[in-house]
N, C-alpha and C positions, 0 to 999 in steps of 0.2 A: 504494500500500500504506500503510496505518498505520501511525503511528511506533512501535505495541506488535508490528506485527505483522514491521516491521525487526528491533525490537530483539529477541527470540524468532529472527530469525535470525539476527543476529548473535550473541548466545546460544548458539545451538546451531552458529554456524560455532566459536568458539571452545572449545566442547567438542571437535569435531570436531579442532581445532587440540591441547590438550593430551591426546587420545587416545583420545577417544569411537569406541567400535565399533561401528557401526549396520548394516555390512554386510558384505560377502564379496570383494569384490571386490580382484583383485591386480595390481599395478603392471604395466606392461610392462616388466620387465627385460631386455631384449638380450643382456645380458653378463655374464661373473662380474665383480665388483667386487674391484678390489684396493686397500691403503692407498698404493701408489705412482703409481696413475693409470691411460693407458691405455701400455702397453707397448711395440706399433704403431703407429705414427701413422696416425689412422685418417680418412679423407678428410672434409674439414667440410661440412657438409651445405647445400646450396645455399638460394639465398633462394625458388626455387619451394616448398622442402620445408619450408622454414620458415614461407611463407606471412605473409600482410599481417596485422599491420605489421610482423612482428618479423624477415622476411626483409629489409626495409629496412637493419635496421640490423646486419645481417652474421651469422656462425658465430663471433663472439669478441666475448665481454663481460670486463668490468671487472666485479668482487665486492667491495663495499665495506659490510664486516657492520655497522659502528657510522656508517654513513648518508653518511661522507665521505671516509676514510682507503682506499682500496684493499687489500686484504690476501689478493688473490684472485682467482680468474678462473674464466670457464665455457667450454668451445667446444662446441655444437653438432654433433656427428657425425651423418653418413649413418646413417639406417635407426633413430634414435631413439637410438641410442648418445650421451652425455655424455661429456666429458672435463673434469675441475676440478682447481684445484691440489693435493688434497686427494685422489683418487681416481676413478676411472670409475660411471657412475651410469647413467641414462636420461632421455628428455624426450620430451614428447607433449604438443601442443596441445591448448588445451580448446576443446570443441567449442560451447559454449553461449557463448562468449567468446571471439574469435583476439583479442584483445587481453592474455591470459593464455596462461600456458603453464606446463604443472608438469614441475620437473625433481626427480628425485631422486637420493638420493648418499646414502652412511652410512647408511642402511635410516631418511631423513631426506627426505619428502618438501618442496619447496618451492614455493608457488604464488604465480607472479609475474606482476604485471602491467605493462603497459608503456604508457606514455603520448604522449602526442605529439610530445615533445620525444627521444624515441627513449630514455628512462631507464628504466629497470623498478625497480618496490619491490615488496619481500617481502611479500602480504598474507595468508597462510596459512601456517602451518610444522606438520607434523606426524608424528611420529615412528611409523614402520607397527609396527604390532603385528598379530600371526595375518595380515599381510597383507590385511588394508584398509585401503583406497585413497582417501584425500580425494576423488579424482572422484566414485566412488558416493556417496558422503555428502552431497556437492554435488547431485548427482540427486537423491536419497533426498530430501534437504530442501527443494529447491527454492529454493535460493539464487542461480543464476544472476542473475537481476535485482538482483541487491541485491550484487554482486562489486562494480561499479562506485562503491558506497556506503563501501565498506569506510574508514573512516579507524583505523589501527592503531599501536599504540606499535613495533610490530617496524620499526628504524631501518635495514635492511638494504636499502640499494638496488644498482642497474647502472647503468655504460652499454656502449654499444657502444666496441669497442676494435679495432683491426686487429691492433694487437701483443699483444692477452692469451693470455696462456700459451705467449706463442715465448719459444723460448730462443737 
């Protein structure tokens, strides 16, 4: 591809990212969301379901928003269900990518990718509105190829943790 015709999507991923509506499509939500989390502890979802690579590296990550400090955690539940320190959400691999995976929380999608050293960074963040869905957008534009390219200011990475979010 052209470096005009990256930058045009990378352009139009970051429209995508501060709010751009291009389509219709809505999240897979599982569950009501509440600000305290998930209430029942709810079984984590195994590495079949999570699929390569990111079943590698477990159902319990480390959230560290400002790129180093931890201040947060994600676990992975059965049937697409999220649990974070912050509230219950949803997750669902992306299909054009198993190297990505979007989880959402706080009516806050986040599109993460994961790399070979088993860490994931933030490369898409986008707040739904009328309920569309960064994946449609991603379809819509045809950015799949170009997810890999992504170099972004958003500092927010993972890793895998056995201990995130026991108490």
């Amino acid at each position: 591809a052209s470096s005009s015709a990256i930058m045009a999507a990378v352009s139009a991923a970051h429209a995508v990212a501060s709010g751009w509506s291009g389509s219709n499509a809505k999240p897979k939500i599982k569950s009501k969301a509440t600000r305290r989390g998930i209430s029942e502890a709810a079984p984590e979802a195994s590495s079949e379901e999570l699929g390569e690579p990111w079943g590698r590296g477990g159902a319990r990550w480390v959230w560290a928003h400002d790129g180093t400090r931890p201040n947060g955690w994600i676990v992975f539940c059965q049937g697409g269900l999220l649990q974070t320190k912050w509230m219950e959400g949803s997750w669902q691999p992306l299909e054009q990518d198993p190297a990505c995976i979007l989880v959402t929380f706080n009516d806050v999608e986040h599109l993460l990718r994961l790399d070979a050293s088993l860490r994931f960074r933030l490369i898409l963040k986008r707040r739904l509105e009328n309920g569309m869905s960064i994946i449609k957008d991603i379809q819509d534009l045809g950015l799949q190829p170009t997810l890999r390219r992504f170099s972004t200011a958003i500092p927010t990475v993972g890793w895998a943790s056995e201990t995130a979010g026991k108490r």
